[in-house]
C-alpha distance (Angstrom), angle and dihedral (degrees) to the residues before:
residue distance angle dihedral
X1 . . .
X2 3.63 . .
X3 4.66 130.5 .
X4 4.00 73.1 -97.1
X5 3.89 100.6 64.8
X6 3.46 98.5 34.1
X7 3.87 101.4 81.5
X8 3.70 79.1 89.0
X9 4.57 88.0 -151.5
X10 3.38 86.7 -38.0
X11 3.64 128.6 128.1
X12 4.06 129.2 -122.1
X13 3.59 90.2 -129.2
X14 4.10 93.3 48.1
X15 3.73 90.8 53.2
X16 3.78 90.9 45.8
X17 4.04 87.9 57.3
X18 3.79 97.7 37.9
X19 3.82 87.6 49.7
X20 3.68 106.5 37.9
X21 3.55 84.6 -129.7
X22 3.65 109.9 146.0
X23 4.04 109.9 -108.1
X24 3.55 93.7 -125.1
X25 3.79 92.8 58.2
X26 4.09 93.1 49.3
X27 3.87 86.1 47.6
X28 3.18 101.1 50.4
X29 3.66 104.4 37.9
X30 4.21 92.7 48.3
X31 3.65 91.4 44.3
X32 3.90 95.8 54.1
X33 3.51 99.1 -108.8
X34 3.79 93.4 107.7
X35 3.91 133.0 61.8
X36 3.40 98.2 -136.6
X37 3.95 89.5 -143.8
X38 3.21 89.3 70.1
X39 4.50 94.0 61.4
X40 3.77 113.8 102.8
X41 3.62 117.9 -100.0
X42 3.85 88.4 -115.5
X43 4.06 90.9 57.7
X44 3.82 97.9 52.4
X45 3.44 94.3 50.9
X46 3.68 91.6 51.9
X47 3.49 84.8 47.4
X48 3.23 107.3 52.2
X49 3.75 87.6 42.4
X50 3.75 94.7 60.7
X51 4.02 88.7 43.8
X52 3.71 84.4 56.8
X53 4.23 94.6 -121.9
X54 3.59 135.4 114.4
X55 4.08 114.6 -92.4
X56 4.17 82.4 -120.2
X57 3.72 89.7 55.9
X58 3.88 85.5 43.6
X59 4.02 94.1 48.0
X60 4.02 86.5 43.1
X61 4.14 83.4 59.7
X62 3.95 98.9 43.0
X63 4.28 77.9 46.0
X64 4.26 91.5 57.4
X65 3.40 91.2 45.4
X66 4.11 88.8 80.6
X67 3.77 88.6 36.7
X68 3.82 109.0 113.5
X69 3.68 104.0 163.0
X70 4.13 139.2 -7.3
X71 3.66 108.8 -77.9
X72 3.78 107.8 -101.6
X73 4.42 93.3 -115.1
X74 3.53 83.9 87.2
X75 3.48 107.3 45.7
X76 3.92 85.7 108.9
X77 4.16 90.6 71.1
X78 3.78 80.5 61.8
X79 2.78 102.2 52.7
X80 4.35 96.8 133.5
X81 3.87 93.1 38.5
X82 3.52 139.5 75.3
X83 3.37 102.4 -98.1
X84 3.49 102.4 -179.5
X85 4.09 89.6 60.6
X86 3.80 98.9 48.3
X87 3.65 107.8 131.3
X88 4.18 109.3 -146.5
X89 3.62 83.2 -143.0
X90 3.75 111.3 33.6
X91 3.36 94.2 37.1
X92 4.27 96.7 35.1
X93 4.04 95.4 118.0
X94 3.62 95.6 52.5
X95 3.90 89.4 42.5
X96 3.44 98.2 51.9
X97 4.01 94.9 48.3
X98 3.77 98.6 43.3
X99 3.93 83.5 51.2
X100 4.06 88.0 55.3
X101 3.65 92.4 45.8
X102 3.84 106.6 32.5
X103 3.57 110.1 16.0
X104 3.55 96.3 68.7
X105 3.88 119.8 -158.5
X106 3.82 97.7 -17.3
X107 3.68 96.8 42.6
X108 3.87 87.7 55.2
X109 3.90 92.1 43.2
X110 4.20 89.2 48.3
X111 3.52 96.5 46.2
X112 3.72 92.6 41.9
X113 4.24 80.2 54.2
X114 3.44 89.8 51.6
X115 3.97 128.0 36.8
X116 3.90 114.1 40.4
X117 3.44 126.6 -116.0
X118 3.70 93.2 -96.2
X119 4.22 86.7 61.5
X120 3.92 92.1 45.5
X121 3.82 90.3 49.1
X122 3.74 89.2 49.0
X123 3.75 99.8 45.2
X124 3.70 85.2 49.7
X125 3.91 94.6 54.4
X126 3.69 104.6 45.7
X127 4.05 101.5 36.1
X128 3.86 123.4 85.0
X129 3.95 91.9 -165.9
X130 3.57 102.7 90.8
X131 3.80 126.8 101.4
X132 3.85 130.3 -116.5
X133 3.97 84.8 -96.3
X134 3.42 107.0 43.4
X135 3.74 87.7 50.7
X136 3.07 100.1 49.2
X137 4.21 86.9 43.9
X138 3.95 83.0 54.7
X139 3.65 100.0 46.3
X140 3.87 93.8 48.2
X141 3.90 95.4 44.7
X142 3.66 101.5 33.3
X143 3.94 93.0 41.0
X144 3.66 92.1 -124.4
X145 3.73 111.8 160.6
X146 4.12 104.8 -128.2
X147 3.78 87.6 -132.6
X148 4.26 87.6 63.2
X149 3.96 79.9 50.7
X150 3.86 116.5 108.5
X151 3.43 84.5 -166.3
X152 3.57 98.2 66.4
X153 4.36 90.6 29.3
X154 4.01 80.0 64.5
X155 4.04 102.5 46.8
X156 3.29 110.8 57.3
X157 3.77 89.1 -119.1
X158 3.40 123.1 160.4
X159 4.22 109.4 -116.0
X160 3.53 110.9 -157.7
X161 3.74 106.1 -135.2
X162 3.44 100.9 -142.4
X163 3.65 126.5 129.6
X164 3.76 86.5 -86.4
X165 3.42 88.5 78.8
């Protein structure tokens, strides 16, 4: 998810006036023109209030913005792909689980830095190559109901349906 896909249908110009953010500002920061490090404190919260996300999911998206490229410390969990054509975005559900199941404690802690909660919740719901302890990991931290889980859909596992999920 980038500033561009996260008008969610809305308009610039709606989010401007629900916010209070000045027009200009929303402009220029979701057309690129902007480093969003460089929006007052005050702003982003607004902003991320009106989009309906936390301001650390917010900072994590102004953050990926500069993001080119997977930092080369965990080349290693990629060991069978390309890893020099991974797109962040394209590619951001595979990423995000191989980092949970192969990049041990600074894949989790980069991809934690990186994709919001939303992303990690997502990744987690639609892949079926995770682990028995990474989803369970996810479905505990995330509050992902194991029933929601492809993971466990896929197995054959028995899902306890508690009110644990």
């Amino acid at each position: 998810m980038t500033f561009k896909d996260i008008l969610k249908g809305s308009s610039m110009y709606a989010l401007a006036r629900k916010t209070g953010v000045p027009y200009s500002t929303v402009h220029d920061l979701f057309s690129g023109k902007a480093d969003p490090e460089n929006i007052t404190l005050g702003s982003a919260r607004k902003l991320a209030e009106g989009l309906d996300m936390s301001l650390e999911d917010f900072g994590k998206l102004a953050a990926r913005d500069k993001i080119t490229s997977l930092p080369e410390h965990l080349r290693p969990a990629f060991w069978d792909s390309d890893f020099e054509h991974l797109d962040l975005e394209k590619n951001r559900d595979f990423i995000i689980t191989r980092l949970f199941t192969k990049g041990g404690i600074p894949g989790i802690n980069w991809a934690e830095k990186t994709f919001t909660a939303d992303e990690i919740r997502a990744a987690a719901r639609t892949r079926r190559d995770l682990n028995p302890i990474v989803a369970n990991f996810l479905s505990q931290r995330y509050g992902i109901p194991r029933r929601d889980m492809m993971y466990y859909r896929t197995r054959g596992v028995a899902i306890p349906w508690d009110k644990r999920g």
